[in-house]
C-alpha positions in Angstrom: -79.8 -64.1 -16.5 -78.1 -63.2 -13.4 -77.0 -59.5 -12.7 -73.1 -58.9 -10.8 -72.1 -56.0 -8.7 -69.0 -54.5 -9.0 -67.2 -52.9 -6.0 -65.1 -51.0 -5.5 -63.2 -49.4 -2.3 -61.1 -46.1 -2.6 -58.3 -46.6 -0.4 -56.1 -43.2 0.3 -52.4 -43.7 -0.9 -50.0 -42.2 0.6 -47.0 -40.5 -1.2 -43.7 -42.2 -1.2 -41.0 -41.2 1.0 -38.5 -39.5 -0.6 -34.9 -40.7 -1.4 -32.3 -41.1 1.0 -29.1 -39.9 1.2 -27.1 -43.2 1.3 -24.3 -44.7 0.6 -22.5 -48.3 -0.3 -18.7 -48.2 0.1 -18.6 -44.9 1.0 -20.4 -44.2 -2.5 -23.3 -41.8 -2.2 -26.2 -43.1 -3.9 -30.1 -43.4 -3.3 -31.9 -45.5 -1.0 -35.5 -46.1 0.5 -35.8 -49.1 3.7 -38.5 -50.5 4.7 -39.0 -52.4 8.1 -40.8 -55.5 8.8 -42.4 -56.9 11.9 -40.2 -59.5 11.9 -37.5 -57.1 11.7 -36.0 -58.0 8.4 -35.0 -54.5 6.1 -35.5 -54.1 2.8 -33.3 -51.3 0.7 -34.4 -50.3 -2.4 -31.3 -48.3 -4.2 -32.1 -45.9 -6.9 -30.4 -47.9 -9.2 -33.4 -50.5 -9.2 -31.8 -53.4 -7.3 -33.2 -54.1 -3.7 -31.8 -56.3 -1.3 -33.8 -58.0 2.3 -31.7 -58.4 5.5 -33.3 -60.7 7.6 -32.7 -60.5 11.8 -30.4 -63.0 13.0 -29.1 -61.8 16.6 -31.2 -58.8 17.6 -29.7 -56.5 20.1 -28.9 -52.7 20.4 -26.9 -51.0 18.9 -25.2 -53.9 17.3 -27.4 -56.9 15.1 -26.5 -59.5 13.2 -28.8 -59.8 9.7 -28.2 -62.1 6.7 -29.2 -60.9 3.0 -31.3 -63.0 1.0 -27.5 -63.9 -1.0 -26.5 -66.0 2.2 -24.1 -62.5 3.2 -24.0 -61.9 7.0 -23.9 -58.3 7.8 -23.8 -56.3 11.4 -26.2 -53.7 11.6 -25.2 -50.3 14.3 -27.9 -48.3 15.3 -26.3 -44.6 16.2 -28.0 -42.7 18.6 -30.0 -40.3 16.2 -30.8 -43.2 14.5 -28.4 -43.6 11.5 -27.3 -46.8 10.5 -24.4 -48.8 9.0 -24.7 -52.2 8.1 -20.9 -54.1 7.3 -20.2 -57.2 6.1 -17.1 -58.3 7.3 -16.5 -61.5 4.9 -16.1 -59.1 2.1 -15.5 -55.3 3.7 -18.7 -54.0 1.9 -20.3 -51.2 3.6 -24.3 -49.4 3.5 -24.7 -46.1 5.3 -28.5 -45.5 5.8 -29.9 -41.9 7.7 -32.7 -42.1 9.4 -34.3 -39.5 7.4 -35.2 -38.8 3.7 -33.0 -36.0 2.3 -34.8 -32.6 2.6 -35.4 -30.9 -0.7 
């Protein structure tokens, strides 16, 4: 007969960051990013469809990303730290703050 241990680790979680106010074609709706190491973005809309932009030309305030569709967008970095990512091929548009909307 053998005898097994079960383990367990408590590991904090931290609470989500709130919505932003975003907005795709000049459209106001949700968003959360995230930011890799590698410096690919991930935007999650409210809506439940996400999308990755992965770095192609890095540089600031302009960079070029492409989305996991093949679609090349230019990312600008504003001073405070907004950000508007166009896609040129097709006009689309995604306005990101910097910070979750305050409640």
């Amino acid at each position: 007969m053998s005898s097994g241990w079960l383990v367990c680790a408590l590991v904090p979680i931290g609470r989500a960051e709130g919505w932003k106010a975003c907005a795709f074609n000049d459209q106001p709706i949700g968003c959360r990013d995230t930011h890799s190491p590698d410096g690919s973005v991930r935007i999650l809309w409210n809506d439940g469809k996400t999308m990755t932009y992965r770095i192609e030309k890095e540089g600031f305030p302009y960079s070029t990303l492409q989305d996991t569709l093949g679609g090349v967008w230019e990312r600008q970095v504003f001073v405070q730290g907004n950000a508007v990512f166009t896609n040129k091929a097709n006009g689309n548009r995604i306005f990101v703050p910097l910070r979750p909307e305050s409640n």
